[in-house]
C-alpha positions in Angstrom: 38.2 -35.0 84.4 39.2 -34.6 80.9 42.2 -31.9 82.4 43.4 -34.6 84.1 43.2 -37.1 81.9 45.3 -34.9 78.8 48.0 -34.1 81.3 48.5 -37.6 82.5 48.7 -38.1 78.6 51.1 -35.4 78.3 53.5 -37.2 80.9 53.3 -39.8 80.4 54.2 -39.1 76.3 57.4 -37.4 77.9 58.5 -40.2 79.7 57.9 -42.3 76.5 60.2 -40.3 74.9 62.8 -39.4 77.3 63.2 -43.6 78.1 63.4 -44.6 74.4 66.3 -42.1 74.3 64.2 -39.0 72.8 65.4 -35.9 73.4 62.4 -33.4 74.6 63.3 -30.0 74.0 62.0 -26.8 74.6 62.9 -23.2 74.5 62.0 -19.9 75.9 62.8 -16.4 74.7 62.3 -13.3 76.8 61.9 -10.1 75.7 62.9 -6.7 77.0 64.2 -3.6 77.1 67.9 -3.1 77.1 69.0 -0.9 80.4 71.4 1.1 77.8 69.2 1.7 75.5 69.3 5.1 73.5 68.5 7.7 75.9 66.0 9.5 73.3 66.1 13.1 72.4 66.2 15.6 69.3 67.1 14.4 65.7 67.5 16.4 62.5 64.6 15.4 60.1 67.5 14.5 57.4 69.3 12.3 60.1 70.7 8.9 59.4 72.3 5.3 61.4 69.6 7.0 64.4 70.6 4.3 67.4 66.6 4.0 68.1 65.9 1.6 70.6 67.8 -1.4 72.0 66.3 -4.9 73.1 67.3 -7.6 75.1 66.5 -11.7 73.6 67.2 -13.5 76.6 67.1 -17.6 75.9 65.6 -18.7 79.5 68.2 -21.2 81.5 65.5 -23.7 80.9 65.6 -23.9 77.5 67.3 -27.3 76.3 68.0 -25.5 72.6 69.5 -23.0 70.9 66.7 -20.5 69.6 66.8 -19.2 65.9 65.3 -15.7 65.4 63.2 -15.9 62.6 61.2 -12.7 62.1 60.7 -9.3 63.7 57.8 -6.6 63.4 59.1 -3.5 64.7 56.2 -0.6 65.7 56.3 3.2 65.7 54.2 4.6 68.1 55.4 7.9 68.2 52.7 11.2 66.4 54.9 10.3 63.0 53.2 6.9 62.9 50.2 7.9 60.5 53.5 9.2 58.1 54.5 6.7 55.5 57.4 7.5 54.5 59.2 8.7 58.0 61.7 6.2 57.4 63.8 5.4 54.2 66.0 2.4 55.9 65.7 0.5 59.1 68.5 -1.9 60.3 68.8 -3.9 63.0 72.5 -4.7 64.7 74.3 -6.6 67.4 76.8 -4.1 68.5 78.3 -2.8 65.6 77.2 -5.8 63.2 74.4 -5.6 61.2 72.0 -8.4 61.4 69.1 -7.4 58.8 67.8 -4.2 56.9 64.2 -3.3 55.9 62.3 -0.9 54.1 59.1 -3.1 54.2 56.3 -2.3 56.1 52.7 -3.9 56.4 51.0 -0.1 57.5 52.4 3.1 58.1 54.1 1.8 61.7 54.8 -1.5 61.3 58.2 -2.8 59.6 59.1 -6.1 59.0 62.5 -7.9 59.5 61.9 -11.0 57.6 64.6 -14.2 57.5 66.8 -13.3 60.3 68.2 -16.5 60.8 69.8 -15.3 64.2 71.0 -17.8 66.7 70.2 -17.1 70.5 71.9 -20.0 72.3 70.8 -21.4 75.5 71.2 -19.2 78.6 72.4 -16.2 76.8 71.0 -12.4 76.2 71.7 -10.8 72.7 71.7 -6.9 72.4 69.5 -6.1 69.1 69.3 -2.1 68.3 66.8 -0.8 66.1 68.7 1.8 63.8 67.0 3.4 60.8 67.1 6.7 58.1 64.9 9.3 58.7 62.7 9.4 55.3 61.3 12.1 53.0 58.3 12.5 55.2 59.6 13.0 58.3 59.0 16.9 59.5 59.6 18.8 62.5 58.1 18.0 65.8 56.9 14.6 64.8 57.7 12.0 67.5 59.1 8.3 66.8 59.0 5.9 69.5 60.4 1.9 68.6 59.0 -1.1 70.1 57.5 -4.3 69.9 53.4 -4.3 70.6 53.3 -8.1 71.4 54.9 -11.8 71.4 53.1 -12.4 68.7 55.6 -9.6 66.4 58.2 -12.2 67.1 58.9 -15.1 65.7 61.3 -18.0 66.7 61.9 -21.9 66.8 64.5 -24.1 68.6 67.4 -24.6 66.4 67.4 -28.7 67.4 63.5 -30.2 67.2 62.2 -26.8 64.9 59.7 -26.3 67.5 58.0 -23.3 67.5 59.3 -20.7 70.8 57.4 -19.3 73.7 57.5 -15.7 73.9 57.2 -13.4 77.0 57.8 -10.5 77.9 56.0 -7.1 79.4 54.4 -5.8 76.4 55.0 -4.0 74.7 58.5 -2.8 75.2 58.9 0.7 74.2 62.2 2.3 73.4 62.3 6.5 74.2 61.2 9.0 72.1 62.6 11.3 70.1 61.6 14.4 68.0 62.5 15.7 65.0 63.7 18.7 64.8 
């Protein structure tokens, strides 16, 4: 009883809102892996600007806002994620612009792009690639695999009412994996 009692609430708050003229947004972001993504392989263990992974932000036709990008935890799953120092630099680009760099990292395979500030606009999918400098730790037949673990690595809002995003996607999404040679 109490189910149907909160959504009854719920639309009836909506219509409220939508006759006095309120606008009632919502947005959803979708996560995934990019179909060009880099193909994975061997790197040199003194390699730099590495093309990692690619992922697709996809801002659902049913949003009714823009979505702002706010934060990005990137994971290493690879056998090199117990090293910490296999990276000096990661960056994350939109073709050839970058978007963010980071060096900070909250273990040994998580890094953190904080601030983004990105706009995804309604019914639109943005490119993001994962780039980064192989580190002083980074040895020979370690493995490095990018991805994201969950929704909850992400985090976004709808550019108009602030509202926090809902996230999906098949998690996690893992780029291919390379080793370093």
């Amino acid at each position: 009883m109490k189910t149907k009692k909160i959504a009854v609430l719920a639309i009836s708050i909506t219509i409220l809102l939508l006759t006095a003229g309120i606008a009632y947004a919502v947005s959803y972001l979708s996560v995934s892996l990019n179909a060009n993504t880099p193909p994975g392989g061997y790197i040199w263990a003194t390699s730099t600007n590495v093309a990692f992974t690619t992922f697709d932000f996809s801002n659902a036709a049913s949003s009714t806002e823009d979505i702002i990008l706010d934060f990005l935890a990137v994971t290493n799953s690879g056998s090199s994620s117990t090293t910490p120092h296999v990276f000096s630099q990661l960056y994350l680009y939109e073709d050839d612009n970058l978007i963010a760099t980071t060096t900070e990292a909250f273990d040994t395979n998580h890094f953190l792009f904080r601030a983004l500030n990105y706009t995804i606009p309604t019914s639109t999918t943005k490119a993001l690639t994962v780039k980064g400098d192989l580190g002083a730790e980074a040895t020979s037949t370690q493995t490095i695999i990018i991805g994201i673990k969950g929704a909850n690595f992400i985090r976004a809002h709808g550019a108009y009412t602030g509202t926090a995003t809902t996230i999906w996607g098949n998690f996690p999404v893992l780029g291919n994996t390379f080793t370093i040679y």
